[in-house]
C-alpha positions as CSV (number, residue, x, y, z in Angstrom):
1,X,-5.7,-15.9,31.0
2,X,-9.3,-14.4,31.5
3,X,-7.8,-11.2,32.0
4,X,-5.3,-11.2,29.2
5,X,-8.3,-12.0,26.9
6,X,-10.3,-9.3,28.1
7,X,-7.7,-6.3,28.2
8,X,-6.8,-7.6,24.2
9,X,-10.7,-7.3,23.5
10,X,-10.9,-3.8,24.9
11,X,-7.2,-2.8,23.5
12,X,-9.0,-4.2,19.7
13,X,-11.9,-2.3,20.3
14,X,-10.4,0.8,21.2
15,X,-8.3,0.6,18.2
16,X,-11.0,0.1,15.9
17,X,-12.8,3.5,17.8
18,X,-9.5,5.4,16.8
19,X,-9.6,4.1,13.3
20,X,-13.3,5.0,12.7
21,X,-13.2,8.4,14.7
22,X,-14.2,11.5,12.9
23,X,-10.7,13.0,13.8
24,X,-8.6,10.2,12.3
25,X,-5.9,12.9,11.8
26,X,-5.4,13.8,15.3
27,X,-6.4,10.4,16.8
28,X,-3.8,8.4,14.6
29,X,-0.8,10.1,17.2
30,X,-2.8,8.4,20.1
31,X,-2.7,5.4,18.2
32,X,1.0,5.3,17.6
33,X,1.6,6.4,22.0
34,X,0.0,2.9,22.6
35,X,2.4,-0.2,23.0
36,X,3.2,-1.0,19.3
37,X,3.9,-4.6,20.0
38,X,0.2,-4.9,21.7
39,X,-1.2,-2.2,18.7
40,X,0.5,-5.0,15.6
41,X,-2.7,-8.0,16.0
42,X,-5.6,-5.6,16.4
43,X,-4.3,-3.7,13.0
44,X,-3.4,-6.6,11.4
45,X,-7.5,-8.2,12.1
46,X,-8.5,-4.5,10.4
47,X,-6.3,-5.1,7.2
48,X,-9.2,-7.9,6.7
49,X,-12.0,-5.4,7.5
50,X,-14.7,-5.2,5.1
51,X,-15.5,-1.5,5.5
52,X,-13.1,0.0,2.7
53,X,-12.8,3.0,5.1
54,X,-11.0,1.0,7.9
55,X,-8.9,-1.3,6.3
56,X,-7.2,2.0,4.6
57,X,-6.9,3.6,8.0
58,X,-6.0,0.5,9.2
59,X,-3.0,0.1,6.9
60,X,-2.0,4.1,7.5
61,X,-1.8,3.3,10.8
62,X,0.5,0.1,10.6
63,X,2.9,2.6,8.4
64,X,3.1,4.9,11.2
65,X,3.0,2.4,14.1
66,X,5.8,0.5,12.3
67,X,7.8,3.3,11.7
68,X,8.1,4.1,15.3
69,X,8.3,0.4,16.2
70,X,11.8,0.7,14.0
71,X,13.3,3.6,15.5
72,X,13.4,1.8,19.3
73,X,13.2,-1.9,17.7
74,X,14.2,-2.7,14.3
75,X,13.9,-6.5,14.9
76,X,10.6,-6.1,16.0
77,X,9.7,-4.3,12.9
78,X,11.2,-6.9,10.5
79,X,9.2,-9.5,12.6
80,X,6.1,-7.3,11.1
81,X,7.3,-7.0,7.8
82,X,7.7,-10.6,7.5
83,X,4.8,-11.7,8.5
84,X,3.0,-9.9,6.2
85,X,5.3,-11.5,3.5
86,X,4.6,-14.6,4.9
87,X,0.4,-13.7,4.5
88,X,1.5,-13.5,0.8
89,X,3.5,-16.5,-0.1
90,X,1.1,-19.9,-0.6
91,X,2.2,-22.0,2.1
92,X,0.4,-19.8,4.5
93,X,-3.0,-21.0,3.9
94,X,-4.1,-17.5,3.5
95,X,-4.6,-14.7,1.4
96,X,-3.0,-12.2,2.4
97,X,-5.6,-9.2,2.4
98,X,-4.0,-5.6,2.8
99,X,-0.5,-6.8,3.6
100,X,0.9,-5.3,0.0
101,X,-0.6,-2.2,1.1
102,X,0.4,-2.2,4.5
103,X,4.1,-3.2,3.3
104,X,4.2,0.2,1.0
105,X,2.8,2.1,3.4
106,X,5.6,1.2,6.3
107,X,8.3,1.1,3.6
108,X,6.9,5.1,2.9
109,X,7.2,5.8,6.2
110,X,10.8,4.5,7.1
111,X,14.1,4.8,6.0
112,X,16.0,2.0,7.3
113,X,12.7,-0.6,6.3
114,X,12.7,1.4,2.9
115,X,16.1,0.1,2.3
116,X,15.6,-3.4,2.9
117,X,12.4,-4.2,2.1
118,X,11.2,-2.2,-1.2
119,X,12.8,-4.9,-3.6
120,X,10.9,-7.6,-2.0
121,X,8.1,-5.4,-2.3
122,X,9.0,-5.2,-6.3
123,X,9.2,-8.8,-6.6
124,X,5.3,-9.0,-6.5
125,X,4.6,-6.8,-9.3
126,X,7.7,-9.0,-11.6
127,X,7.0,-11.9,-13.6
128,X,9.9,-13.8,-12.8
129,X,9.7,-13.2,-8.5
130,X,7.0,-13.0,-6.3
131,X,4.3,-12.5,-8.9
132,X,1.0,-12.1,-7.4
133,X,-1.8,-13.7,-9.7
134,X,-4.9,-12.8,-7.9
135,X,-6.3,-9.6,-9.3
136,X,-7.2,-8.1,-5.9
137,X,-3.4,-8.9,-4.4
138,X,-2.1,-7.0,-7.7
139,X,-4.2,-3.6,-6.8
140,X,-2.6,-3.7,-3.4
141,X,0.8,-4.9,-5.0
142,X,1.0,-1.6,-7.5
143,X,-0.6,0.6,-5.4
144,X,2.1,-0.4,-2.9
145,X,4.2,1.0,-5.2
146,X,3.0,3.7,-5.8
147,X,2.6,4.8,-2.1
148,X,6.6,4.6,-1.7
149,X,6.9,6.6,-5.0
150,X,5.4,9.8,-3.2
151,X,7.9,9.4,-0.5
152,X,11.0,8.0,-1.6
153,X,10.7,7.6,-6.1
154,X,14.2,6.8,-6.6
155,X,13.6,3.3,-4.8
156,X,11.1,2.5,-7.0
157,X,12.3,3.3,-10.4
158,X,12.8,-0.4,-11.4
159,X,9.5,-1.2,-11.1
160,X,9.1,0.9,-14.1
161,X,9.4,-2.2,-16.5
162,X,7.4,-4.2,-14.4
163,X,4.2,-2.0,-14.0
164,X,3.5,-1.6,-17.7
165,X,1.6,-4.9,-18.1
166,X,-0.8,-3.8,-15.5
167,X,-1.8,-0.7,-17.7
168,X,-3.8,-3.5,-20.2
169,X,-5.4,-5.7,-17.4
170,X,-8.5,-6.6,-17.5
171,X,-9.4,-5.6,-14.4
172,X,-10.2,-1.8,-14.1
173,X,-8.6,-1.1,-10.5
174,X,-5.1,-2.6,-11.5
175,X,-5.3,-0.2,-14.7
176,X,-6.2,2.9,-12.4
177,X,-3.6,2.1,-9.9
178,X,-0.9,1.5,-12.4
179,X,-1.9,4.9,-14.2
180,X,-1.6,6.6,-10.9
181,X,1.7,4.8,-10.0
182,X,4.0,5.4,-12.9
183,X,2.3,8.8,-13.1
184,X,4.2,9.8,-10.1
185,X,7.4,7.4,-11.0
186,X,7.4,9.7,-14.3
187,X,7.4,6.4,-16.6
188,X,7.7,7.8,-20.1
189,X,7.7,4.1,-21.7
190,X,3.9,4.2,-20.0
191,X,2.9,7.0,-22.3
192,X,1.4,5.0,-25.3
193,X,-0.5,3.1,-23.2
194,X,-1.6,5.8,-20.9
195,X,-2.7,7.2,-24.6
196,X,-4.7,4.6,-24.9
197,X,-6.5,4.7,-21.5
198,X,-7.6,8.0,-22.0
199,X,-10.8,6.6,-23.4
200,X,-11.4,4.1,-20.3
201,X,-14.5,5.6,-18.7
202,X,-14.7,2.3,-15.9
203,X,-14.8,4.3,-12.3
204,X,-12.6,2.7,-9.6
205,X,-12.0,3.2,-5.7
206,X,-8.8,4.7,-4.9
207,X,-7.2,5.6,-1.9
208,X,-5.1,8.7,-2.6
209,X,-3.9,11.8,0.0
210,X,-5.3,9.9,2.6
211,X,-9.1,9.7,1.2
212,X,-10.8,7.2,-0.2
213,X,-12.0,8.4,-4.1
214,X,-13.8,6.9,-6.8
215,X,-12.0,7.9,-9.9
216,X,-12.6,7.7,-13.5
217,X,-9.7,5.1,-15.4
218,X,-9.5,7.8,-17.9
219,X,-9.0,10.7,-15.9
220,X,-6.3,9.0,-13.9
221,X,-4.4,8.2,-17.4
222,X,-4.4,12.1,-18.1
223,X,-3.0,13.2,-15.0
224,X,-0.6,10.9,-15.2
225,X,0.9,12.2,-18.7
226,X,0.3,15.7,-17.2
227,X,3.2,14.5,-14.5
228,X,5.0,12.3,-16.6
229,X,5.9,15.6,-19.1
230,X,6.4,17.9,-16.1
231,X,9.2,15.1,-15.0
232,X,12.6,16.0,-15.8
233,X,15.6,13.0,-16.3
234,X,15.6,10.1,-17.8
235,X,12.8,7.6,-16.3
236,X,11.4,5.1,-18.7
């Protein structure tokens, strides 16, 4: 028991090394060569780090980890996904800290997860399902989102409806996230209010091509209208 204690302290702390090295890039294919199952609880801790730098690395790394967890054991991986669900819903006692995130980012990153799981991942950002109340859980939630919408849009588009709220909260990360998201989702119903951001000066962190910014609400707003009229077809 000792023993099995010990080799999980070095296997977290060795994690945590990769996720803070200076080569993130190059370490993040060591990560994914270690045993996934035994990789899933240290990753999972990180999601809750404080240090903005490693909980983001921490949730790029459960995408990739995940991914490859699917292609040899699809089980397994829906064992993952559903326990981060199960971080989000009430009844666990918790709060459920980077699992929004960490579900975009695995639902990015594979097909087969992509297919089941982006409608549950939907239901967080809708009124009438999962809705998430807590401001901090709705950042995570739309930039969720978003994160699939680089990799696979068309499984997103009926979020479109849903993310429109988000462009008026009251909290300036959701309104920067939601300006970045249904930038790339090409949301023409977000125009007008997109319009109306263009004016919100608030700066707000952002993690986006794999680095974390700080970027101005209004700024985000314009580059999204510059992709929404570069989109062609009919998104709304």
């Amino acid at each position: 028991m000792d023993e099995a204690k010990r080799s999980g302290r070095d296997l977290k702390r060795k994690v945590l090394a990769l996720l803070q090295s200076d080569k993130f890039d190059q370490d993040l294919v060591e990560l994914c060569q270690l045993p996934a199952r035994q990789v899933i609880n240290p990753l999972f801790s990180f999601l809750l780090s404080t240090d903005e730098e490693t909980k983001w690395r921490a949730i790029t790394a459960m995408g990739a980890v995940v991914a490859n967890l699917a292609e040899k054991d699809m089980e397994s991986a829906r064992v993952v996904m559903r326990r981060l669900m199960w971080s989000l819903n009430d009844e666990s006692g918790g709060i459920g800290w980077g699992a929004p995130e960490a579900m975009g980012e695995i639902i990015a990153s594979h097909e087969g997860l992509a297919k089941e799981y982006t409608n549950v991942l939907i239901s967080y950002v809708w009124e009438d399902g999962n809705f998430l109340e807590y401001e901090p859980l709705q950042r995570g939630a739309v930039w969720g989102i978003g994160r699939v919408a680089q990799a696979r849009p068309h499984l997103v588009q009926d979020a479109i409806p849903h993310l429109l709220p988000y462009l008026e909260s009251g909290d300036a990360t959701v309104r920067g996230v939601a300006a970045w998201t249904v930038g790339l989702l090409g949301a023409k119903a977000a125009r007008p209010q997109l319009e109306v951001l263009l004016g919100d000066e608030a700066e707000v962190p952002l993690y986006m091509d794999d680095r974390l910014m700080v970027r101005c609400v209004g700024d985000l707003a314009k580059e999204a209208l510059a992709g929404i009229r570069r989109t062609k077809g009919p998104p709304t």
